[in-house]
N, C-alpha and C positions, 0 to 999 in steps of 0.2 A: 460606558455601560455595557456589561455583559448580555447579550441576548440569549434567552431561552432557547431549550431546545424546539418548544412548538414556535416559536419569532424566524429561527435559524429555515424552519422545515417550510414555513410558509413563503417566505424569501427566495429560498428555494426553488419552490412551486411557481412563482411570479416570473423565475427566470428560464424556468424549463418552456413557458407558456412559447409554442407556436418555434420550439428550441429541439424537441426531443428527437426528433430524426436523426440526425447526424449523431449523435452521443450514442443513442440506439444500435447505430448502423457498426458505430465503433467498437461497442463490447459484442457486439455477437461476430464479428470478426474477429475479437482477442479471443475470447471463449470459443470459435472452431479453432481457431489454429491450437489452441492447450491442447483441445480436445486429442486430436489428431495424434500432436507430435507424445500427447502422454499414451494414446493407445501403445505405437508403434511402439517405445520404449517400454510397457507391458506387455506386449506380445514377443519383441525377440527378447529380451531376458528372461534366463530361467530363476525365478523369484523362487525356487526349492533348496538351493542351496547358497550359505552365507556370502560366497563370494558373488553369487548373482544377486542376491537381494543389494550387498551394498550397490553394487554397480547400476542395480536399478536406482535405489533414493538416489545415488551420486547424482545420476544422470536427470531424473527429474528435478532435484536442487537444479544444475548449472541450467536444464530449459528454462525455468520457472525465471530463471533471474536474469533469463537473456528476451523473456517474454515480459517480464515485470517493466522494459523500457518502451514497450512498447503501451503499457498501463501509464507510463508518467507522462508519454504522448495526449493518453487520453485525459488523464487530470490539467494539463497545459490546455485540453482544449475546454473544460469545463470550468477552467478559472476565467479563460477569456469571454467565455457565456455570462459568467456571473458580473463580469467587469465592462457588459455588453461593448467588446472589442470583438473583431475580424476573428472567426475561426472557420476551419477545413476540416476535411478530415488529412489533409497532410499535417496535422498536428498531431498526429500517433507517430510522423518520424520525426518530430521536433528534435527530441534527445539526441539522433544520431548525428545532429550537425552542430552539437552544441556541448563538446567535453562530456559523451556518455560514460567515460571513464570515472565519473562522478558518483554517479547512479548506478553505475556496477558497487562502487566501493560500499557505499551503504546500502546495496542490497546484500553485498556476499555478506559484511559481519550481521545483516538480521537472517539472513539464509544458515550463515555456517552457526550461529546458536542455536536455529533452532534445530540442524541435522546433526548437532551432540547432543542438544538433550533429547529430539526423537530416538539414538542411538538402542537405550534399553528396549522402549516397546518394541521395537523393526527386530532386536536378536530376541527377543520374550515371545513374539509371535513365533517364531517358528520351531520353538521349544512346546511341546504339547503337555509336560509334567510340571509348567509353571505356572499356578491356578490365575483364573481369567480374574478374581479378584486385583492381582499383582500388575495384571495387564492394564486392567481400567485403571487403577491408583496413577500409572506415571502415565497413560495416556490423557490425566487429568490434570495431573503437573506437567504434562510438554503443553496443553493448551493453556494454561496458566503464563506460563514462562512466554509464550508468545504475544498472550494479551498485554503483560509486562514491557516486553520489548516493541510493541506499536504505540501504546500511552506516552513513551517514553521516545520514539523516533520518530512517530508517526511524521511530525511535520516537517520529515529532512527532504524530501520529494520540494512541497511547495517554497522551501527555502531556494534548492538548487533551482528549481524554476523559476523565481523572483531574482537572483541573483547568479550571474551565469560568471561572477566572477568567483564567487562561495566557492571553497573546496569543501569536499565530502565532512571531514574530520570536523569541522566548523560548524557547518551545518547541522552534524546532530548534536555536535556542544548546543547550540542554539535551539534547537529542536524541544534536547531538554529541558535548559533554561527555560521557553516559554508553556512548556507543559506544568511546569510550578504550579499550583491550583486550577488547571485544568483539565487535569485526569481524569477527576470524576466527571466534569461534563462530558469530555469522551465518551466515555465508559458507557454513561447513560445514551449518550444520541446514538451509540453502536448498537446498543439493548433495546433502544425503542425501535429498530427495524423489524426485532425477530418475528411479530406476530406476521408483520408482511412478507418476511422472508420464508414462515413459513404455507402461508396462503398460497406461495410463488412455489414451492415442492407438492403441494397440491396441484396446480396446474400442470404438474411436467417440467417445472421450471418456466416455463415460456412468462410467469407472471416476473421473472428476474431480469426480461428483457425493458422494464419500464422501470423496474426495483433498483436496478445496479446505474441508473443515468440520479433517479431521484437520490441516491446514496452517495454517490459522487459531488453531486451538488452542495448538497448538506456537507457534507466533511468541508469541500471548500471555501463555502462560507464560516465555516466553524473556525477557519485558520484564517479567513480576512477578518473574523471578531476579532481574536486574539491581537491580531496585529493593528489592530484601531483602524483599518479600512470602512467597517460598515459605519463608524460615527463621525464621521470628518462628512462635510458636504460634499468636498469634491473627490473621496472615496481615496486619500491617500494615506498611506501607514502609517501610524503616530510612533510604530516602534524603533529605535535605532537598532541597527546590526552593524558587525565587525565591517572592516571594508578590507580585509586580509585576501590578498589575493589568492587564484590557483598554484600558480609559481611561489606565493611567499609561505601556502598552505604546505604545500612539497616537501619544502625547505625547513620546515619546522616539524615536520614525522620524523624526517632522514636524521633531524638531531637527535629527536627522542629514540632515536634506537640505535 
């Protein structure tokens, strides 16, 4: 039985109860540290001419994806919350003692699609004879194209954390596969944040510091439905996955090319 997004939300709620500190603690240490390493790379590149603007996106691409492990640290520790198992906050370096190489690979191909199809807007912006009509249109297809490629990978993170034998390429086979009719529930439990997430731009953001632990939660239980964890008594996956290893994952790229 598929659970609702208000089932998913309230579950949620149930396991954040007397939980949200540490999760708290953990995104506003992800979100200074962006903070930071994006000014810095705003401030010394000169973003007025072409080859500094790329050098800029280049470079926030490659932080983004060397900080996004530190994001699957903090989903590792919000699955463990949800599974009321042992977490830390040394669960934000979970990934680096565990084949991070993994979680790079399927960050760079959702990073490197989305820094070719950002490509037009980034040289459109700084052409001033190219009407802002032209600008919004593909800066409406590069978020299109992004919400495409998370419906469709979103679930390769809690795969590689489930299975630390998964290789990358697997993972978002499988990712896909289990998104098959449940895009649109995605779609929707991403959409029912916005009123909160706008409430949370109203406060300064500071309202994102409760918004992004509750949000976390939700998506993870959204990904133990999927996998038949929340209907089993004793909370175990009904679904089968490959049992293809890292090594035998390798070995089947290096043919395909």
């Amino acid at each position: 039985m598929k659970h609702t997004s208000s089932q998913l939300k309230a579950i949620s709620r149930k396991a954040l109860d007397d939980n949200w500190g540490l999760p708290m603690g953990a995104n506003i240490i992800l979100g200074v540290i962006s903070f930071i390493v994006i000014f810095f790379i705003t401030f010394f590149t000169n973003t007025t001419t072409v080859t500094g603007t790329i050098t800029s996106e280049f470079l926030t691409y490659a932080v983004s994806l060397f900080i996004s492990l530190f994001g699957a640290g903090i989903t590792k520790m919000t699955l463990n919350i949800s599974r009321k198992q042992a977490y830390s906050m040394k669960d934000m370096l979970y990934v680096f003692h565990h084949n991070a190489d993994r979680f790079l690979i399927v960050g760079l191909v959702i990073a490197g699609i989305g820094f070719v199809t950002g490509l037009p807007v980034m040289f459109m912006s700084m052409n001033s004879d190219i009407p802002v009509s032209f600008i919004l249109f593909f800066s409406v297809f590069d978020l299109i194209i992004s919400v495409i490629i998370y419906l469709f990978l979103g679930l390769s993170t809690y795969l590689l954390l489930d299975h630390p034998e998964m290789g990358a390429m697997v993972s978002m086979k499988e990712s896909i596969r289990l998104m098959k009719g449940n895009k649109g529930r995605s779609l929707y439990i991403t959409l029912s944040f916005l009123p909160l997430a706008f409430l949370s731009v109203l406060t300064c953001y500071i309202g994102m510091i409760w918004l992004a632990p509750y949000m976390d939660m939700t998506m993870a239980n959204f990904y133990r439905d999927i996998i038949g964890e929340l209907n089993t008594p004793d909370h175990t996956p009904t679904r089968k996955f490959p049992t293809m290893t890292i090594e035998e994952n390798s070995n089947e790229n290096n043919t395909a090319f």
